[in-house]
C-alpha positions in Angstrom: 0.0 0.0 0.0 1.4 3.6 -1.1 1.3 5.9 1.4 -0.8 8.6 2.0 1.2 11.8 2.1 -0.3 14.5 4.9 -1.1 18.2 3.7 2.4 20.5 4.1 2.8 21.8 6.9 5.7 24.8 7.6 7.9 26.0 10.7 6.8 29.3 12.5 9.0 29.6 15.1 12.2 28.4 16.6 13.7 29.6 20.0 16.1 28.0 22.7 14.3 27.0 25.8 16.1 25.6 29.0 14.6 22.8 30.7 15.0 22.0 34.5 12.8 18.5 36.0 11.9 18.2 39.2 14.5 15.8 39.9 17.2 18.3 38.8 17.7 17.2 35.0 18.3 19.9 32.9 18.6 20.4 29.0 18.4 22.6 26.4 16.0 22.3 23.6 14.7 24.6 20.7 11.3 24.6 20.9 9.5 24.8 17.1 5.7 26.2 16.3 4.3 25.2 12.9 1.7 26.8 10.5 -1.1 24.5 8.7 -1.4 21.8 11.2 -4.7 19.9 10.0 -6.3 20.1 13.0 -5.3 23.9 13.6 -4.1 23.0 17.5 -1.0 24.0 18.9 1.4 21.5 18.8 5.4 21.3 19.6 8.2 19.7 18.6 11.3 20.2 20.7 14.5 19.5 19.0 17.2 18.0 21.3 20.5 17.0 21.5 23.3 16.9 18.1 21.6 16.5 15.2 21.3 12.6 13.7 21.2 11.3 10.6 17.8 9.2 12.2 16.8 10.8 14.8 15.6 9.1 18.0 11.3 10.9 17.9 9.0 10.7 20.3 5.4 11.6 19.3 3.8 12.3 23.3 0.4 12.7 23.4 -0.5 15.8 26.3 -1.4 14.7 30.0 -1.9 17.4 31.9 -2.5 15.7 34.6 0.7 13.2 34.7 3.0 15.6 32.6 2.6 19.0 35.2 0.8 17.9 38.0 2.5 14.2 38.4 -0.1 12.1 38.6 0.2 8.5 39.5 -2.9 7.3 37.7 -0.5 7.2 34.5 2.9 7.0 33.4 3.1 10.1 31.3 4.9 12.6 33.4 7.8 9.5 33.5 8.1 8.8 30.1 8.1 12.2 29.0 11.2 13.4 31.7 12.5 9.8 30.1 11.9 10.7 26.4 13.6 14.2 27.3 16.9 12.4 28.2 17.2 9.6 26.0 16.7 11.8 22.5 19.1 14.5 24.1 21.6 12.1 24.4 20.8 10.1 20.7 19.7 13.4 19.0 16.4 13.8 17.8 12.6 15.2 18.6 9.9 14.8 21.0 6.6 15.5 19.5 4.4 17.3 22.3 1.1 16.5 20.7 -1.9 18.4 21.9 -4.0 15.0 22.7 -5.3 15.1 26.1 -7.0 11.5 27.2 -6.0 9.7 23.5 -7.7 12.5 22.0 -10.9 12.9 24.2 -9.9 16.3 25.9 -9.0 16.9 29.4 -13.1 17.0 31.0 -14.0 14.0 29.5 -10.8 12.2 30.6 -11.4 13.0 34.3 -15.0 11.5 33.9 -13.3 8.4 32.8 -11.1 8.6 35.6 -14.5 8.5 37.4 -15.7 5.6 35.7 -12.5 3.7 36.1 -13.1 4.3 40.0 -16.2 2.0 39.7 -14.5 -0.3 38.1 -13.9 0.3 34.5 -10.8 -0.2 32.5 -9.1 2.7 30.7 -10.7 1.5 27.5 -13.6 0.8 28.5 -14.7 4.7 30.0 -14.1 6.2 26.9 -15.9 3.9 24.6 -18.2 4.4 27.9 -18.6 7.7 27.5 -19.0 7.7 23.4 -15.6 7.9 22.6 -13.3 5.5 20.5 -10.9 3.7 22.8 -8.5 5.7 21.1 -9.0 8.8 19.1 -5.3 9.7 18.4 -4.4 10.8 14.8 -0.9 11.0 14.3 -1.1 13.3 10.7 0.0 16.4 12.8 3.3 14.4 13.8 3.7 13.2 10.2 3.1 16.8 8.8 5.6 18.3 11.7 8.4 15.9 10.5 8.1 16.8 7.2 8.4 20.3 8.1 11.5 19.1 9.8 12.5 17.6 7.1 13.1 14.7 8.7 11.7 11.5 6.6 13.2 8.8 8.3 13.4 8.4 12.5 13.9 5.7 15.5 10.4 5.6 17.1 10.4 5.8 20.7 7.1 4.4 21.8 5.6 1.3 23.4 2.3 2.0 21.4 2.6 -0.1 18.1 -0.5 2.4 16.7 2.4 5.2 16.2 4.4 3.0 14.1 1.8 1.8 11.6 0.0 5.4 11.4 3.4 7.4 10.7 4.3 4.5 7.8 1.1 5.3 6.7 1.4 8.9 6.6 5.5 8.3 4.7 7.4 8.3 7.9 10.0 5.3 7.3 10.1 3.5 10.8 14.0 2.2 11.2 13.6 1.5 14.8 11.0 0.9 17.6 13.1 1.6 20.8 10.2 0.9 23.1 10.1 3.2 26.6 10.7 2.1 30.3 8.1 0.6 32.3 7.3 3.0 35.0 4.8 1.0 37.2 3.3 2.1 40.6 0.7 0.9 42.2 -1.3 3.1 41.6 -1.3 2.5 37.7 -1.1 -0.9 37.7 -4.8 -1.3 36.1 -3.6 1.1 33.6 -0.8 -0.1 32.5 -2.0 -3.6 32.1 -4.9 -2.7 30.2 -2.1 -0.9 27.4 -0.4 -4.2 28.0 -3.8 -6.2 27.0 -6.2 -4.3 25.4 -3.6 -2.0 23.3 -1.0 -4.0 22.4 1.6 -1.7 24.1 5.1 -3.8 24.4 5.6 -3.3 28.3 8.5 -6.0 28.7 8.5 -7.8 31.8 5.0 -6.2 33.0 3.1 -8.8 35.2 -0.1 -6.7 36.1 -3.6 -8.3 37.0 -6.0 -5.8 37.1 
């Protein structure tokens, strides 16, 4: 099957921003805007580290919640302080994607936190709640690494979706470098339902929800 080549898309703005994580990491990125995103939202790429001829790319889907607040429902705020590291070290981009919930917006998210609390899986609020069990369209990624022009990368993702939508969209996939496995136990339930229901590759996760 050909791929399906996304709209072009172009770069706004680049400036340096320096980044400090609670646990005293600290990095420099350059932070890049883009005009004619398909779905008009505000998305950001940070580019990080020496530049690579395949560039380690995280696409990270917004959680406001786990990401600035540091909730322990999910594992988002770890994997995105992880992602930081590891492509500043490899060179490459992470891909803040303006996604809340898998695509389902930050309200309807925390009702599905409140149906999970009577005993619904992750999956299972959204569709709950009228929602696919994933909404996530990864065109705006595809479209910001073109504008990158960056046609090749090292996926950094447990989430098999990402690799088959960005070959899709024309992104060559040389690499899946899946992410750590940051389990508490208080996203235990969630991480296993990735693990079952999503087909995330969580090596070495033995959850029962």
């Amino acid at each position: 099957m050909n791929p399906t080549r996304p709209p072009t898309a172009g770069i706004r703005t680049e400036v340096d921003v320096p980044l400090r994580f609670a646990d005293g990491y600290a990095t420099s990125a350059r932070a890049i805007s883009f005009t004619g995103l398909v779905d008009g939202r505000e998305h950001l790429a940070l580019a990080l580290g020496d530049p690579a001829a395949t560039p380690l790319v995280r696409p990270h889907s917004e959680c406001l919640t786990g990401d600035v607040l540091g909730s322990q429902r999910c594992d988002c705020g770890a994997q995105l302080r992880e992602a930081v590291e590891w492509i500043a070290k490899a060179g490459g981009y992470l891909l803040y994607l303006r996604q809340e919930g898998r695509g389902i917006g930050l309200y309807d998210k925390l009702d599905a936190y409140a149906l999970q609390d009577t005993g619904l899986d992750t999956y299972e609020a959204n569709l709950a709640l009228g929602h696919a069990a994933d909404e996530r369209d990864y065109t705006v990624a595809a479209q910001m690494l073109q504008a990158l022009d960056v046609a090749q990368v090292d996926l950094l993702t447990n989430n098999p979706d990402k690799a088959a939508q960005l070959t899709a969209l024309g992104v060559e996939v040389c690499a899946v470098v899946p992410t750590g496995v940051h389990l508490s136990p208080t996203n235990a339930g969630y991480l296993s339902s990735k693990a079952r229901l999503g087909a995330h590759t969580l090596t070495g996760l033995l959850v029962d929800e």
